[in-house]
C-alpha positions as a Python dict, from the first residue, in 0.01 Angstrom:
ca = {
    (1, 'X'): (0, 0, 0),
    (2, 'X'): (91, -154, -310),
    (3, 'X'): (-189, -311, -522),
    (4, 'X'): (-158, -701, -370),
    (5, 'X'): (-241, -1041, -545),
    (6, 'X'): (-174, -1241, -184),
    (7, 'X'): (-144, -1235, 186),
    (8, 'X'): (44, -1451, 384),
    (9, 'X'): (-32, -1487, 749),
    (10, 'X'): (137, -1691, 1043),
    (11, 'X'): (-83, -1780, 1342),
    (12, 'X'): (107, -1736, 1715),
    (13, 'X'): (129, -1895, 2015),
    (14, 'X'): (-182, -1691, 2180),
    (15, 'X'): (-413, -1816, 1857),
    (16, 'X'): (-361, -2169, 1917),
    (17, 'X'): (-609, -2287, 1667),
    (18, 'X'): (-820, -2028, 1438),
    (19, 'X'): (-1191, -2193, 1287),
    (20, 'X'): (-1257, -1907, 978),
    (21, 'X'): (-1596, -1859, 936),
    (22, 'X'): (-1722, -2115, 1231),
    (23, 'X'): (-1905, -1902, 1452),
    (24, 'X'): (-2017, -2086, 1791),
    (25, 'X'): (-2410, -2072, 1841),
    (26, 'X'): (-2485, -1901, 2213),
    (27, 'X'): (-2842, -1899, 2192),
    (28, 'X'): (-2845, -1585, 1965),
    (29, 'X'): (-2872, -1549, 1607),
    (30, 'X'): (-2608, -1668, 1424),
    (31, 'X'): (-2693, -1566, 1017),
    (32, 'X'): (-2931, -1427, 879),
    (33, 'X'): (-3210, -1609, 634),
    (34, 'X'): (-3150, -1558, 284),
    (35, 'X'): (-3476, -1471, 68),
    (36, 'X'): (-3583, -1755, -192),
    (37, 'X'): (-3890, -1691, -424),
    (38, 'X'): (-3997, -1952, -575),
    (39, 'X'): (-3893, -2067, -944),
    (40, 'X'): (-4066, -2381, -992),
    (41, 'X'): (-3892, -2504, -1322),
    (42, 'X'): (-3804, -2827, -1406),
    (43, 'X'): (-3436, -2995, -1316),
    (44, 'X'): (-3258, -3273, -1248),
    (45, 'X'): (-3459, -3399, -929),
    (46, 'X'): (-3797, -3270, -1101),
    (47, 'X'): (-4050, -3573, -1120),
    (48, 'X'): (-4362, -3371, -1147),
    (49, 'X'): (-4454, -3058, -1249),
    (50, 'X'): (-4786, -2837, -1404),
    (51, 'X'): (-4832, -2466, -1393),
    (52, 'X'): (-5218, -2433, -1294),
    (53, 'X'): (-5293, -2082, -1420),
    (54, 'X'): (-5457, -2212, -1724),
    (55, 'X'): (-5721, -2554, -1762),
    (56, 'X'): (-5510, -2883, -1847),
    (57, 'X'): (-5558, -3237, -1822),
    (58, 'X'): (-5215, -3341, -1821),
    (59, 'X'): (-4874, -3241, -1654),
    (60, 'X'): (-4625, -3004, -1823),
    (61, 'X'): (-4373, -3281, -1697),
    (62, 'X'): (-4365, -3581, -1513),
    (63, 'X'): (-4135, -3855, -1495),
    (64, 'X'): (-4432, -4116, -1460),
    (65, 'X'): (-4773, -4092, -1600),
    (66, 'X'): (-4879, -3746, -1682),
    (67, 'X'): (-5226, -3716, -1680),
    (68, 'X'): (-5362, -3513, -1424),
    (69, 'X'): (-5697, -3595, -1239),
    (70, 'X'): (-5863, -3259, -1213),
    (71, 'X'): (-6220, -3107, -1165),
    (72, 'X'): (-6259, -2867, -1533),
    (73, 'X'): (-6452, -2620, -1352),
    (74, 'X'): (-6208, -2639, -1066),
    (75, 'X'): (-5954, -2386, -1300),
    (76, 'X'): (-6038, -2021, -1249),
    (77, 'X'): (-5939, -1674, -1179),
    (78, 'X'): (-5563, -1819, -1280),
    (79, 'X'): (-5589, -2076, -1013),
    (80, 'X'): (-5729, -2459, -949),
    (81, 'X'): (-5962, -2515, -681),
    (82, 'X'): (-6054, -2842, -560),
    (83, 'X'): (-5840, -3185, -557),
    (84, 'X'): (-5575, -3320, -771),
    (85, 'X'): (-5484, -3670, -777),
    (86, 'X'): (-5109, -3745, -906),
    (87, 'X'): (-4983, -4068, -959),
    (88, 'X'): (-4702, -4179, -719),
    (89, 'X'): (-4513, -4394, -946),
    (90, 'X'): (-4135, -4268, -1014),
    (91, 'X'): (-4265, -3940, -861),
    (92, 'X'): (-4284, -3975, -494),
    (93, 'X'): (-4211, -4395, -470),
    (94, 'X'): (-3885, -4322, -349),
    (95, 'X'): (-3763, -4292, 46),
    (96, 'X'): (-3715, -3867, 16),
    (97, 'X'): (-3887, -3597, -220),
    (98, 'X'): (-4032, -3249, -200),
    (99, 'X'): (-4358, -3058, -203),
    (100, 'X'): (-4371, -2725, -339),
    (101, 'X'): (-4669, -2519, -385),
    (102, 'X'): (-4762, -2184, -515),
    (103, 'X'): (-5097, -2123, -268),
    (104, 'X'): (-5402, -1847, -141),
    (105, 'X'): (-5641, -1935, 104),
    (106, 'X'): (-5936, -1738, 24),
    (107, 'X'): (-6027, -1466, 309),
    (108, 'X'): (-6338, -1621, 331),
    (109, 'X'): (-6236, -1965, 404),
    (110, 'X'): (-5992, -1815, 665),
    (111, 'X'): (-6203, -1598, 814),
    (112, 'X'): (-6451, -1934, 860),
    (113, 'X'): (-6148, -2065, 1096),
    (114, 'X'): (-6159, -2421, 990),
    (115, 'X'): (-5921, -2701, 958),
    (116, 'X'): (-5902, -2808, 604),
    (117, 'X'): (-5796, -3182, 463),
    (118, 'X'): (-5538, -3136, 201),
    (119, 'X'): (-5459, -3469, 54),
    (120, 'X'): (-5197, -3732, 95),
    (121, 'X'): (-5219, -4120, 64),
    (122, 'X'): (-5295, -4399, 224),
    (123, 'X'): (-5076, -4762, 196),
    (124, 'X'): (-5399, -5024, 336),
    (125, 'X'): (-5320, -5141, 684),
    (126, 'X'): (-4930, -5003, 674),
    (127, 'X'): (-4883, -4608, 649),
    (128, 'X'): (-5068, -4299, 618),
    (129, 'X'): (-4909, -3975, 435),
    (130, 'X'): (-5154, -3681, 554),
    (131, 'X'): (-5189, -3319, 451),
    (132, 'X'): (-5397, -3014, 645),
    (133, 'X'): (-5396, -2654, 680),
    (134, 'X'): (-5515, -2551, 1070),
    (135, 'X'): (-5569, -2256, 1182),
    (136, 'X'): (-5365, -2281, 1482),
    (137, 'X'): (-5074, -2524, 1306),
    (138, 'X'): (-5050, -2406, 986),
    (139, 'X'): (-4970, -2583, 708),
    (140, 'X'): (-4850, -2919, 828),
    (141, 'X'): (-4786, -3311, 741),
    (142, 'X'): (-4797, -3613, 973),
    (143, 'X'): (-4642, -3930, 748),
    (144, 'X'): (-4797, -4247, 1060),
    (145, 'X'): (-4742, -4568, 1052),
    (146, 'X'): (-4899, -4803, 1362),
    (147, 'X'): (-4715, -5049, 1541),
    (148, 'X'): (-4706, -5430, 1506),
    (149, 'X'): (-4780, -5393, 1133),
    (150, 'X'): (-4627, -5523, 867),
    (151, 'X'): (-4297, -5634, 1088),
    (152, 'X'): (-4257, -5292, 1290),
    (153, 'X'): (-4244, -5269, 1660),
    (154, 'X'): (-4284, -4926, 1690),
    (155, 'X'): (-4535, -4666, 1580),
    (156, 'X'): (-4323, -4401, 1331),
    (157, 'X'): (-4543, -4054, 1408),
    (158, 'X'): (-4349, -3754, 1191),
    (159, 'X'): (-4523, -3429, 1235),
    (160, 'X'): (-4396, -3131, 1065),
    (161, 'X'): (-4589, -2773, 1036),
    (162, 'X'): (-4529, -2417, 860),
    (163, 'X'): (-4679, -2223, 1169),
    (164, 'X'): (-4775, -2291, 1514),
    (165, 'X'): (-4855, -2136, 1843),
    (166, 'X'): (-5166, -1985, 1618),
    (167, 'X'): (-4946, -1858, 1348),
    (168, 'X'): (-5089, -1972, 1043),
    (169, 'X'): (-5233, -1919, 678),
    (170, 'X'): (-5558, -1841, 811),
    (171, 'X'): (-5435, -1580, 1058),
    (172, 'X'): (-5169, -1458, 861),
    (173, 'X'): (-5204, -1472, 540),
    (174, 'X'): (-5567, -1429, 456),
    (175, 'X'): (-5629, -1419, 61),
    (176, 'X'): (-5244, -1361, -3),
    (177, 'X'): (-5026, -1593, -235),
    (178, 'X'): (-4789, -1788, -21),
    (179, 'X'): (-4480, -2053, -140),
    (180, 'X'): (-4518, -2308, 64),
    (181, 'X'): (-4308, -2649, 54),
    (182, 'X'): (-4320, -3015, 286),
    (183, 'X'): (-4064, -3275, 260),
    (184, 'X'): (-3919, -3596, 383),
    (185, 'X'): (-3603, -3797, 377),
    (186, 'X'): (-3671, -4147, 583),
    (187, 'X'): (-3297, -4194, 483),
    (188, 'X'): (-3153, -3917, 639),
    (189, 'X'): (-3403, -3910, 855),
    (190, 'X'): (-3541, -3559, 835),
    (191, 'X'): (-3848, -3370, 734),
    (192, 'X'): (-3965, -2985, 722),
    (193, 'X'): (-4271, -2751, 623),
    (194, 'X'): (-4225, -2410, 507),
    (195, 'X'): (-4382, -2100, 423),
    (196, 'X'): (-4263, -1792, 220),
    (197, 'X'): (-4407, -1451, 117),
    (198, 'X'): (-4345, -1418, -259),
    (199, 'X'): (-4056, -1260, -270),
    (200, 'X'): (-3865, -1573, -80),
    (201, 'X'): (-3846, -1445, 267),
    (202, 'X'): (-4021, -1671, 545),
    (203, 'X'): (-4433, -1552, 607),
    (204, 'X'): (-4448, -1243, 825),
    (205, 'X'): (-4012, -1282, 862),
    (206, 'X'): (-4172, -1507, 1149),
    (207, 'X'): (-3945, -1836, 1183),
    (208, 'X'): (-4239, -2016, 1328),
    (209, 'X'): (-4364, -2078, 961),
    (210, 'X'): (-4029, -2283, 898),
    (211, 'X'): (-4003, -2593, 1122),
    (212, 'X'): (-3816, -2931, 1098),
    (213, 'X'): (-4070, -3217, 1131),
    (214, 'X'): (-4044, -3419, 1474),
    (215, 'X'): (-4028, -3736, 1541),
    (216, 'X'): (-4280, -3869, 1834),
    (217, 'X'): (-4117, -4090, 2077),
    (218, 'X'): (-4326, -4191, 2346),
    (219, 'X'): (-4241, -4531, 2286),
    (220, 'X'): (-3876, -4480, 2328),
    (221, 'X'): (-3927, -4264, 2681),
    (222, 'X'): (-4121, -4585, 2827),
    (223, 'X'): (-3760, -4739, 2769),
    (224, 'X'): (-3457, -4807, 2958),
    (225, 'X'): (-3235, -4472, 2890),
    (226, 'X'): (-2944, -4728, 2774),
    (227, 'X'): (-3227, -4886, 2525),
    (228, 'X'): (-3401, -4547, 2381),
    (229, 'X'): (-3162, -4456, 2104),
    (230, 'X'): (-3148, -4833, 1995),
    (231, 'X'): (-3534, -4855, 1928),
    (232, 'X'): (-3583, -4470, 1722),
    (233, 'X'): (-3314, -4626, 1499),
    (234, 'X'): (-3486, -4898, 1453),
    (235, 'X'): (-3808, -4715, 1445),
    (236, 'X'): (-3678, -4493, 1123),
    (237, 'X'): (-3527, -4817, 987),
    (238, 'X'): (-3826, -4992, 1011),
    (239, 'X'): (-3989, -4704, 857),
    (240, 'X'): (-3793, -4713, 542),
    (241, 'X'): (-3854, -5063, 491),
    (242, 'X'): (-4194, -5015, 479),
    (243, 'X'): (-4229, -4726, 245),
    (244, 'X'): (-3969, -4945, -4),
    (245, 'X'): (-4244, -5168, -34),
    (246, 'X'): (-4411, -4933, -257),
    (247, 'X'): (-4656, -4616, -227),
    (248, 'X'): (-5008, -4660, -281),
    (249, 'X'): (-5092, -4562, -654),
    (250, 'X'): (-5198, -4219, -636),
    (251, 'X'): (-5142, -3893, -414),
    (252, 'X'): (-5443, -3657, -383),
    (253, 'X'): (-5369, -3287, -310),
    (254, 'X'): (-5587, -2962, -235),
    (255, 'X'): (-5907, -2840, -130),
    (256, 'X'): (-6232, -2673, -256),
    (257, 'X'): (-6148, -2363, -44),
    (258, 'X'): (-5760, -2325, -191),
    (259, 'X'): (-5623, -2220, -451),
    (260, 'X'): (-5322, -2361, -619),
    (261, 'X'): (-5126, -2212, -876),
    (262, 'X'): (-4818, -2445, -947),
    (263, 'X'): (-4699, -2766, -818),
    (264, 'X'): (-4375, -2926, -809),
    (265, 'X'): (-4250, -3202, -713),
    (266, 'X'): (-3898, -3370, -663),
    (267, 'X'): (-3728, -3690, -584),
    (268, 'X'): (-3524, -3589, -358),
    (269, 'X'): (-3531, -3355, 19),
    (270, 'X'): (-3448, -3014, -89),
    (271, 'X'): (-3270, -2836, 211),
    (272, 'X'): (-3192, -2510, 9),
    (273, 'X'): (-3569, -2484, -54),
    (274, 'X'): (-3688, -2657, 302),
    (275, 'X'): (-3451, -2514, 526),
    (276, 'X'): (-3330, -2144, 571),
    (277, 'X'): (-3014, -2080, 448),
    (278, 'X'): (-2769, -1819, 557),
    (279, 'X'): (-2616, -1503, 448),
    (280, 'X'): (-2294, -1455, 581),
    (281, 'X'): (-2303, -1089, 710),
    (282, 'X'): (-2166, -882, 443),
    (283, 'X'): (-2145, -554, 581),
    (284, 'X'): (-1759, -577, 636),
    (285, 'X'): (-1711, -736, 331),
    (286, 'X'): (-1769, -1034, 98),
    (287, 'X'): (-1613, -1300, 293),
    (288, 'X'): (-1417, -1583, 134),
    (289, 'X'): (-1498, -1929, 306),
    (290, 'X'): (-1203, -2203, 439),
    (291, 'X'): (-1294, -2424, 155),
    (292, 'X'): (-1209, -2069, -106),
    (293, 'X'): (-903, -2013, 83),
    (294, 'X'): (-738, -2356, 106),
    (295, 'X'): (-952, -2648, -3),
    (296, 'X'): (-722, -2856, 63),
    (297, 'X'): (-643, -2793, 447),
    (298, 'X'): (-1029, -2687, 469),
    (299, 'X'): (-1260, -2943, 677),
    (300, 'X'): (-1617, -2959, 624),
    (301, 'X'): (-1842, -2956, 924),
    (302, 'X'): (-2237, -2936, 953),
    (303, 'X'): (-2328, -2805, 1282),
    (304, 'X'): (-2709, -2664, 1410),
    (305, 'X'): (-2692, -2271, 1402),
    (306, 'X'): (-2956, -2024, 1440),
    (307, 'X'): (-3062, -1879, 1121),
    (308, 'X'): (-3349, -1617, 1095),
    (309, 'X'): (-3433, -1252, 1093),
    (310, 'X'): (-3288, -1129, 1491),
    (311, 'X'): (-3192, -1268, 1836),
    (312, 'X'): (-3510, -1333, 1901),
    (313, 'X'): (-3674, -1470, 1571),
    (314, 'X'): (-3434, -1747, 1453),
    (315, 'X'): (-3472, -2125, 1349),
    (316, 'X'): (-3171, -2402, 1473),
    (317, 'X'): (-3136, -2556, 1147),
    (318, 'X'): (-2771, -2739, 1019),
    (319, 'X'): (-2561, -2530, 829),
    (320, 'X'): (-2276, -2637, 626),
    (321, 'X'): (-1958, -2506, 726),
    (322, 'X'): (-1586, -2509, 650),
    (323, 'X'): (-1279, -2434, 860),
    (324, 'X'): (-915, -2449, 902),
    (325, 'X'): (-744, -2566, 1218),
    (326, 'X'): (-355, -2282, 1286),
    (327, 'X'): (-105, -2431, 1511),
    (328, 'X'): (142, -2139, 1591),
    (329, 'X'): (358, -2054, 1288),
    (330, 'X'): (115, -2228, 1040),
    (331, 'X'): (26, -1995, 758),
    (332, 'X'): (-263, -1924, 527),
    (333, 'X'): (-233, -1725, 194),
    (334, 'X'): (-548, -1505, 96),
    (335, 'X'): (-600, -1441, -303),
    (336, 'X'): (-683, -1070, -286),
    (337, 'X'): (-752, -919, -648),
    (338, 'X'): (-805, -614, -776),
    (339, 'X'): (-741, -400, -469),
    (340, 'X'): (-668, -10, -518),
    (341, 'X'): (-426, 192, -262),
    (342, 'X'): (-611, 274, 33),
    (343, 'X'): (-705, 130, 398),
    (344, 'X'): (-847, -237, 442),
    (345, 'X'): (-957, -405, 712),
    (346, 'X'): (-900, -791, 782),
    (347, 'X'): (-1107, -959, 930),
    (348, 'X'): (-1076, -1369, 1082),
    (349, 'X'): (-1340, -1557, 1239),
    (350, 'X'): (-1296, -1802, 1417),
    (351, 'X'): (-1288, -1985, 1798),
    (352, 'X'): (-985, -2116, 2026),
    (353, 'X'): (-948, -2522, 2000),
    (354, 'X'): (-1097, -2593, 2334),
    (355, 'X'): (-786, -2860, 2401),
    (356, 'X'): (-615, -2740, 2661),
    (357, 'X'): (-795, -2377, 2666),
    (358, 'X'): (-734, -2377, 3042),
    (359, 'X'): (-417, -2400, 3007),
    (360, 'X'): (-372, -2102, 2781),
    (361, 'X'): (-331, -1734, 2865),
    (362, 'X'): (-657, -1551, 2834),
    (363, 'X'): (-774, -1503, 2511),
    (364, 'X'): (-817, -1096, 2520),
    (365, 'X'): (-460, -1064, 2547),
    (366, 'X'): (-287, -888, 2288),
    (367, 'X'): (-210, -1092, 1964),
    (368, 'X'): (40, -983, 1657),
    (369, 'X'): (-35, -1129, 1307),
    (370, 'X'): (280, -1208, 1122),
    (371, 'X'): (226, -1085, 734),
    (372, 'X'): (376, -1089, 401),
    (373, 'X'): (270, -908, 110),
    (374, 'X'): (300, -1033, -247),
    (375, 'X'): (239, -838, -599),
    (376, 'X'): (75, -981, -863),
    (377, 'X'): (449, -1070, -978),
    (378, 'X'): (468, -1269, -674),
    (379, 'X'): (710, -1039, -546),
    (380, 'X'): (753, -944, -164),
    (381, 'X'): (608, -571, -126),
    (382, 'X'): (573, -576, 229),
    (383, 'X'): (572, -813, 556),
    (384, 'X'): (579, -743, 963),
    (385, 'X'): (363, -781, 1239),
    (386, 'X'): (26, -602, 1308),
    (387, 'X'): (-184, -627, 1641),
    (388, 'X'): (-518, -774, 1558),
    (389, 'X'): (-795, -587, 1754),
    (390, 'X'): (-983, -833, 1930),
    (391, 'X'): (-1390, -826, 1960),
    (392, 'X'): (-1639, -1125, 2058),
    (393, 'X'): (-1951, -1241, 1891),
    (394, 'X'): (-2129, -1459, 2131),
    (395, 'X'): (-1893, -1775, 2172),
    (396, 'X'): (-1670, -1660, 1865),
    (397, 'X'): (-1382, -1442, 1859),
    (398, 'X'): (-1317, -1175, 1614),
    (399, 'X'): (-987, -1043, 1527),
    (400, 'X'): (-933, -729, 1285),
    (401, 'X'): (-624, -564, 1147),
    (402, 'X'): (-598, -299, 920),
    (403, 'X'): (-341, -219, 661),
}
């Protein structure tokens, strides 16, 4: 095989429409988590930030006031123990941001099996922001406001917690440095906690200590079901007005049994720090997404996919996603550089448009690719048909050919 700059590829009648690289989710796992360690440095969304290894009285950055509230005996063995107290203004005043903390709690203080306070704020008679570490819950958040206060109707309860079902800092991660992380967008309308080993992959590879935050509706399930959407949109939208109002003047954060080590930070929700994101499996090759291959034809599509560490041990967390829709005889050209003589295998993923799928002939029939082969001259070296070999992952399809 000649050393190729592009394929060309025709989809047929039995491939009605092909989704590349959009996997369906059957209750399995769908990518795997990619590792993140954490490299808290200041950018573009930074507001605050201070590196507690050493005794300071100020911030290494902040985009408000820098001085930093802190105990002097609280800095030791590299690490601050005790409270902080951060002013909020042009650091968290705004309606998303994120927490991120390099962490130990001490063996003893686990081993005591105690819920700890953590900080947070307090708005007077509107909204509380609270922190805690539990030793069944983990490390968790709950941002409350009441109802019939300060023109709401509904009470806004957002809970969200690195652990659970008794996984948790104290029972897993006795006297170990963690990188932990909260956050909350009232805009978008999300929230997460999570909690990494070190080197970036989620405590214990257990999923439980990566959770999105929940919203509590009781107030909406004592509704009409026509009415209960209606009212949590106007619950988050009340919610938001609120906190536009303004944030109390100062956050407080830690605890006399933690340790903290660095603090960030940012005005904005971070989803590639509080959500896992996925690695495409690479063991067939480094695969090039719709939006690589045709940006122009590509469409953009965030649905909820498991991401973790196996079948059994994922989170459902969105994933952004590309694809492009083949009627029969469509064609899509694949840059491929570099390539020495040998065998290759192709793979497509991608799923059947489920318009009129019962009308089609079963999928597992067998299906010819139409090909052409171009040089790096643009000139034809090859073309014909090849029979794709067909294999399913869960809801997906999977078709192979090899040259």
């Amino acid at each position: 095989m000649a050393c190729p700059s592009k394929r060309r590829i025709s989809g047929l009648a039995t491939l009605a429409a092909l989704s590349l690289l959009a996997a369906q989710a059957a209750g399995a796992l769908d990518y795997k988590a990619q590792p993140l360690p954490p490299k808290l440095v200041q950018d573009a969304a930074t507001t605050f930030l201070v590196d507690l290894t050493t005794a300071k009285a100020q911030a290494d950055y902040s985009a408000g006031v820098a001085t930093l509230a802190a105990n002097p005996a609280g800095f030791a063995g590299g690490a601050y123990h005790g409270m902080l107290t951060i002013s909020t203004a042009k650091i968290m005043d705004g309606p998303g941001w994120t927490l991120e903390m390099v962490m130990r709690l001490p063996a003893d203080a686990a081993a005591a099996n105690q819920p700890l306070t953590f900080g947070g704020m307090a708005a007077k008679n509107n909204w509380n922001l609270d922190l805690a570490i539990h030793p069944a819950s983990g490390l968790n958040f709950r941002l409350f406001a009441p109802p019939n206060t300060d023109g709401r109707k509904y009470e806004f309860n957002l809970g969200g917690s690195a652990g659970g079902s008794s996984y948790s800092l104290h029972r897993n991660a006795p006297g170990k440095w963690v990188y932990a992380a909260l956050g909350v967008d009232l805009k978008e309308r999300t929230g997460s906690a999570i909690v990494r080993d070190m080197d970036g992959v989620v405590l214990d590879r257990n999923a439980c200590f990566s959770q999105l935050a929940v919203l509590q509706q009781n107030f909406a399930s004592a509704l009409p079901a026509d009415q209960r959407a209606a009212a949590t949109d106007q619950c988050w939208t009340e919610m938001l007005r609120s906190y536009a109002k303004g944030v109390p003047a100062a956050f407080s954060l830690g605890n006399d049994k933690v340790e903290l080590r660095a603090v960030r930070i940012s005005n904005r929700f971070r989803p590639e720090i509080l959500l896992l994101m996925p690695i495409f499996d690479g063991e067939e090759g480094v695969p090039q997404t719709a939006v690589q291959i045709d940006p122009a034809r590509a469409v953009k599509t965030t649905p909820i996919r498991n991401v973790g560490y196996n079948d059994y041990n994922y989170m459902r967390e969105p994933v952004p996603e590309s694809y492009i829709a083949l009627a029969p005889g469509q064609q899509i050209t694949l840059p491929v550089k570099g390539l020495k003589v040998g065998l290759y295998s192709f793979w497509i993923y991608g799923t059947i448009d489920p318009k009129d799928r019962k009308e089609m002939p079963r999928v597992w029939q067998p299906a010819p690719m139409e090909f052409t082969v171009l040089n790096a001259q643009e000139k034809k070296v090859g073309s014909g048909r090849l029979l794709l070999k067909q294999a399913f992952i869960r809801a997906s399809c999977r078709r192979s050919a090899s040259t």
